[in-house]
N, C-alpha and C positions, 0 to 999 in steps of 0.2 A: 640437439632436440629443438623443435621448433616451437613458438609461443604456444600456436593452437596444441600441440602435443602436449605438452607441459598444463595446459587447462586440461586435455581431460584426461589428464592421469590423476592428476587431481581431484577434479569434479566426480570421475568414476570411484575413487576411494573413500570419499567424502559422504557423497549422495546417499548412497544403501545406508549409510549409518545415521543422516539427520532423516532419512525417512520413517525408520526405526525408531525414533525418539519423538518424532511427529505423532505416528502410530500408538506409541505407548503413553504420551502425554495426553490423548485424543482420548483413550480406553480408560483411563485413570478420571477422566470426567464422564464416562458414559456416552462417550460422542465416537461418532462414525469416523474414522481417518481421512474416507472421502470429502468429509464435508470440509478439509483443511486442504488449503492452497497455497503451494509456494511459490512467491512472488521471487525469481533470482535477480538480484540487485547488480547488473550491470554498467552502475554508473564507476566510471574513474579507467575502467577498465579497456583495453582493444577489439578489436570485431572478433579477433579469435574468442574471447571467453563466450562468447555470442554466439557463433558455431559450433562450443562444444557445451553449450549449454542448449541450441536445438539435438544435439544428436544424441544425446539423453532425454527428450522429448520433454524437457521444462521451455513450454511456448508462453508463461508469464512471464516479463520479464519489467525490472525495473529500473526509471531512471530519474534522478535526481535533480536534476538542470535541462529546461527548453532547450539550451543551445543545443547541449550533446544528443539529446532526442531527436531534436532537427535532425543534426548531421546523422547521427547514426540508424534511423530508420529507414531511408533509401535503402541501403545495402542488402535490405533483409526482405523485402518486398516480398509477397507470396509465398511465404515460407511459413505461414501461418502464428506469426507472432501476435500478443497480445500485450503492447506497448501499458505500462504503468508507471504513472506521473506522480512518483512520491515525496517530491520535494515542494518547498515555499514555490509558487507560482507568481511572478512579478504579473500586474496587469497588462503592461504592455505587451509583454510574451504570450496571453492566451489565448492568442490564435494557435499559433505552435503546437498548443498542449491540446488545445480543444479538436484540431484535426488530424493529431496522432494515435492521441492516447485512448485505450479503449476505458478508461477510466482514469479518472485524476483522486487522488487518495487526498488532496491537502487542499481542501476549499476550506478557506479557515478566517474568512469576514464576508460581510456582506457585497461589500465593491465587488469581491472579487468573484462573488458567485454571480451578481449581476452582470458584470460583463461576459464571464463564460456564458449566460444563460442570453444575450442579446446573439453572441454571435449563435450558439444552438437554434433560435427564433430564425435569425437571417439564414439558416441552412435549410431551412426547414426540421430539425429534427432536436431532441432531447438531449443535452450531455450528460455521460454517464458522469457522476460522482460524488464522493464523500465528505459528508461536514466532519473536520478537524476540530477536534474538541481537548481541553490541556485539564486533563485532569490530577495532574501531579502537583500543578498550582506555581510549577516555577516561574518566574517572568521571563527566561530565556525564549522558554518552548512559545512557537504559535497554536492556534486552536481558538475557538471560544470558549471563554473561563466558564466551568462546572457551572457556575449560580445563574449563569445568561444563554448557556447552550441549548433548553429547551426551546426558548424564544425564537436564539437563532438557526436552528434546526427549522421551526416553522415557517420562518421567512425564508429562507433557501429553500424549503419546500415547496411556496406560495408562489416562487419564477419557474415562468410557463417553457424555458428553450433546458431545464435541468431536470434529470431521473436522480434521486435520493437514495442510493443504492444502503447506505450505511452509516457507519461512522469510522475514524480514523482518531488514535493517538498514540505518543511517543511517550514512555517511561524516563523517568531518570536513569539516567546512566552509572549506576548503581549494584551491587551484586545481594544489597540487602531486600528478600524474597518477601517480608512483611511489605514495605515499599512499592516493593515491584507489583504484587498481586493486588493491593489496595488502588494502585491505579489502574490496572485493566478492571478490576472489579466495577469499579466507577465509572468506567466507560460503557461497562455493560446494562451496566444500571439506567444508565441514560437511553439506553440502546432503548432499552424493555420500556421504560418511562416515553419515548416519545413513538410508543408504539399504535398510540391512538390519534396520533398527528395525518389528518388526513391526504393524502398522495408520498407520506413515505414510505417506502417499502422496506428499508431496515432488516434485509437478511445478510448484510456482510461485518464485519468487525475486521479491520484491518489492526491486528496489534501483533507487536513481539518481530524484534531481531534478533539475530545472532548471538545477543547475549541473556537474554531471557523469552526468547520464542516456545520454550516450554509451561511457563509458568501463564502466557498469553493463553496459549491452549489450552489449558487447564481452567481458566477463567472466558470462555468464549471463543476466543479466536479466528475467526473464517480464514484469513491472509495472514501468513508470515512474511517476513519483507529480510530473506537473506543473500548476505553478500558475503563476508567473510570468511563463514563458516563454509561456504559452498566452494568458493575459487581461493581461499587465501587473501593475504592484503593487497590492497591495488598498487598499481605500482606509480611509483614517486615521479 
C-alpha cells in the first residue's frame, strides 16, 4: 500500500463520521452545519495526505510553520486550495504567510499585524486575517490577554493593508468540558463585544480541535482546525 492509499483509506473512514459530529454539534446549538468549516490540518504531514484530502473535496487546508507552507504550496497550484496559516507567525517569515495564505488565523500582537498590514499596503490589497486572543489565561498560549483584546482588536482593525475577518483561540489541552466551553464562551463574547468596532467584520470564530471541536461548535464556532482526527498522527 502506498502512503497516499493508506490516507484515504483513512481520511474516507474518518470523514462521514467527524462530519456527523460536526452536523450534530451545529443542530444542538441551533446553527446551520453549513455555516461550520473544516480547516484539515496538514502540517507535519507528506503531499500525499494533501491529495487525499483534495479528493474528498476538503480545499481548507492547514498549516502550522511559514517554512512548510512555503515549500509545500507549489505542488498544489491550481487545484483550488485554500492555504490556512494557523500557527505563531515569526515577523520575519510574513511575507511567506502573507502571500500564501488565504487567511492567517494567528495575528496575536500588534508588530505583527503591522507588518502583515505594511506589506498588504505595498501589494496593494488587504490581508485576510484573525486577531488571536488567549482566553484560557494560560501564559504558554499566544493571543491578546481577555482584559486588552478589545483594545487590540481595535488597533488591528485601525491598519489600512488588513481585513478583520474574526477571531482565533486555543483551549487548554484538557478533556475538562466546564474549561473547555468557558473558553470558547469567552472568545465569543469578545467576538459579539467588539462587534461595534468599526471596519471589523467579525463573522468567523476559528476554535476547536481534534479534541474538543465539538464543544467549539456548540459555543460558536465558524472553523474547526483538524488534523488528527482526520489523517491520524503525523508521522515521526
Amino acid at each position: 500500500m502506498t502512503d497516499l492509499q493508506g490516507y484515504q483509506r483513512v481520511l474516507r473512514e474518518r470523514l462521514p463520521r467527524v462530519r456527523e459530529t460536526v452536523a450534530a454539534a451545529a443542530a444542538r446549538s441551533g446553527r446551520d452545519p453549513a455555516a461550520v468549516r473544516i480547516v484539515a490540518v496538514t502540517k507535519g504531514h507528506p503531499h500525499e495526505v494533501v491529495e487525499a484530502a483534495l479528493a474528498e473535496e476538503l480545499l481548507d487546508l492547514g498549516e502550522n510553520r511559514v517554512e512548510e507552507l512555503v515549500a509545500k504550496s507549489p505542488h498544489f497550484e491550481g487545484r483550488g486550495v485554500r492555504w490556512h496559516m494557523i500557527g505563531h507567525v515569526q515577523r520575519r517569515k510574513a511575507g511567506g504567510a502573507a502571500r500564501i495564505a488565504a487567511l492567517i488565523h494567528s495575528v496575536d500582537s500588534i508588530r505583527l499585524a503591522g507588518k502583515l498590514s505594511r506589506l498588504g499596503e505595498a501589494e496593494g490589497r488587504r490581508v485576510p486575517v484573525l486577531v488571536q486572543v488567549n482566553t484560557s489565561g494560560e501564559g504558554a498560549k499566544g493571543g491578546f490577554p481577555e482584559a486588552e483584546a478589545l483594545d487590540g482588536i481595535a488597533r488591528v482593525v485601525g491598519l489600512g493593508g488588513l481585513r478583520v475577518l474574526g477571531l482565533m483561540t486555543m483551549a487548554p489541552f484538557t478533556s475538562d468540558v466546564r474549561t473547555l466551553r468557558d473558553t470558547f464562551r469567552r472568545t465569543r463574547r469578545l467576538l459579539e463585544a467588539a462587534a461595534g468596532i468599526d471596519g471589523f467584520e467579525g463573522r468567523e470564530l476559528s476554535m476547536g480541535m481534534s479534541n474538543d471541536f465539538e464543544i467549539a461548535i456548540e459555543e460558536g464556532s465558524t472553523m474547526v482546525r483538524l488534523g488528527t482526527t482526520l489523517f491520524g498522527e503525523r508521522p515521526r
